[in-house]
C-alpha positions as CSV (number, residue, x, y, z in Angstrom):
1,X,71.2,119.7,120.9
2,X,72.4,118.3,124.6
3,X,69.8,118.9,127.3
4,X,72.5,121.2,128.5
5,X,72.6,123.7,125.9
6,X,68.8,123.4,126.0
7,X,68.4,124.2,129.3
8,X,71.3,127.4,129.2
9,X,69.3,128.4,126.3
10,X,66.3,128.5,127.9
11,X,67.9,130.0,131.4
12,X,69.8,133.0,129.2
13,X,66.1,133.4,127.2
14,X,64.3,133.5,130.6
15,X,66.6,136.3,132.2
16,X,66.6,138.7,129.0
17,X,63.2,138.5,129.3
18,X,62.9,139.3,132.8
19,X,65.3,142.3,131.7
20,X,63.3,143.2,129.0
21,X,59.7,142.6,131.0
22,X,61.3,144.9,134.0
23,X,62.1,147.7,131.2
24,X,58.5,147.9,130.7
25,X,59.6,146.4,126.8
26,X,56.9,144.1,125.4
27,X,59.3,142.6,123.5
28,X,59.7,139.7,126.4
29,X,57.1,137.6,124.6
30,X,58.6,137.4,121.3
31,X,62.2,136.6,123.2
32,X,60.2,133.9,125.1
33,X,58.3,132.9,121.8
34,X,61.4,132.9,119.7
35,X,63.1,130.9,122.3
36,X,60.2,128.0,122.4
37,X,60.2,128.0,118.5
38,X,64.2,126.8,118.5
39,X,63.8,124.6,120.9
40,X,60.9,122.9,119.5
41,X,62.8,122.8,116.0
42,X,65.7,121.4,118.1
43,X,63.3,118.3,119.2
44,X,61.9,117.7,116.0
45,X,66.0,116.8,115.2
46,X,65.2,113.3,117.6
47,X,61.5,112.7,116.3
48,X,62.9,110.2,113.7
49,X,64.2,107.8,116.5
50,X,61.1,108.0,118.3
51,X,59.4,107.0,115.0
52,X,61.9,104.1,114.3
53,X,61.2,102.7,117.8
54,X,57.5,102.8,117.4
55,X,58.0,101.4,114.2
56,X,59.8,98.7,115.7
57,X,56.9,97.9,118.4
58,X,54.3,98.0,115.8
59,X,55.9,95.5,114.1
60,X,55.1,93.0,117.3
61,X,51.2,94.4,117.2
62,X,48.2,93.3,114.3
63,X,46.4,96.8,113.9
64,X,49.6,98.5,114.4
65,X,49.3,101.2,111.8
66,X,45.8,102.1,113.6
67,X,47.4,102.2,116.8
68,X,50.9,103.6,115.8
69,X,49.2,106.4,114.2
70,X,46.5,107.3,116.9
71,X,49.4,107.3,119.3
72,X,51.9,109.5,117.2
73,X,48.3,112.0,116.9
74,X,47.9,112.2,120.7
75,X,51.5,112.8,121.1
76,X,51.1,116.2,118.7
77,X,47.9,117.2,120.3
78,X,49.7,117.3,124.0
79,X,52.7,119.2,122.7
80,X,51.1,121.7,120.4
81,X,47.9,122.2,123.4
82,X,51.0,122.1,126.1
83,X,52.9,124.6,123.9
84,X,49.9,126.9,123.1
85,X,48.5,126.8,127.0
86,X,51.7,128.1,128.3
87,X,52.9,130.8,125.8
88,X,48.8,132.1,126.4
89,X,49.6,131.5,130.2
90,X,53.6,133.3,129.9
91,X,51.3,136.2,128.0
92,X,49.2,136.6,130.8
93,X,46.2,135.0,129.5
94,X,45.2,132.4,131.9
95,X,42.2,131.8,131.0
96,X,42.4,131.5,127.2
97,X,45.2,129.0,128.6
98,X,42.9,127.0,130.2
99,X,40.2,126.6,127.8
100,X,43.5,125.5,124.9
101,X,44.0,122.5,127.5
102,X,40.5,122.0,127.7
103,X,39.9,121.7,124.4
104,X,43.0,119.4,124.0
105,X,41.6,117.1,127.0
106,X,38.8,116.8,124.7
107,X,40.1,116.2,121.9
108,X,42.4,113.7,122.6
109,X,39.4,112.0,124.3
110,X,37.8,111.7,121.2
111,X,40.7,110.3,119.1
112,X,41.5,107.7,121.7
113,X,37.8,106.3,121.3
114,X,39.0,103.7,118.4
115,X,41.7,102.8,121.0
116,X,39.4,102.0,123.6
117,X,36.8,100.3,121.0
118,X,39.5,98.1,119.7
119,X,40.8,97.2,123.2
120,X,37.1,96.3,124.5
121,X,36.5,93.9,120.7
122,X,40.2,92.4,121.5
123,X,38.9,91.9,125.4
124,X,35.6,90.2,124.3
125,X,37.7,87.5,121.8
126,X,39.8,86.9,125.0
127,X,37.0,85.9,126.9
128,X,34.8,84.8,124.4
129,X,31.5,86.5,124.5
């Protein structure tokens, strides 16, 4: 899908569930989760030339399956935490949003540790302690 249809999507999804919110419905949540689903279904359509170009770069790198998959994980933790935190937020539940973006802080702090190990061991062979 264009980033236009996206965004009307999104803009018509918004307003019915202003409509529906204003009506005292409680229905606006499923509109607003419905609407998130599609569009997220919608992206995964242009995940496979994200893939193929990350392929591509880990063909320059040694350790590049290491790396290429870390990176593909943190990418999934931010959307999935960055999904979740603002469909609790859009619910009303800010703090439950919050502690979702917490615990993806953390967790993608303790996935990137390899990262950072590997960067420090290729640091110290540069400079040869």
């Amino acid at each position: 899908m264009s980033v236009l249809k996206i965004a009307s999507t999104a803009v018509c999804a918004v307003f019915f569930a202003m409509i529906l919110k204003n009506a005292g419905s409680q229905l606006y949540v499923l509109v607003t989760m419905a609407v998130s689903v599609l569009i997220i279904i919608a992206v995964a359509g242009k995940i496979s030339g994200i893939i193929s170009q990350i392929t591509k770069l880990s063909s320059y790198l040694s350790n590049a399956g290491q790396y290429m998959a870390l990176m593909i994980k943190i990418i999934g933790i931010t959307y999935v935490v960055q999904f979740t935190s603002d469909l609790c937020r859009d619910s009303g539940y800010s703090a439950l949003a919050g502690q979702v973006e917490v615990f993806g802080k953390i967790t993608i702090a303790a996935v990137s540790i390899p990262v950072v190990s590997m960067l420090l061991e290729t640091v110290e062979k540069c400079v040869g302690y």
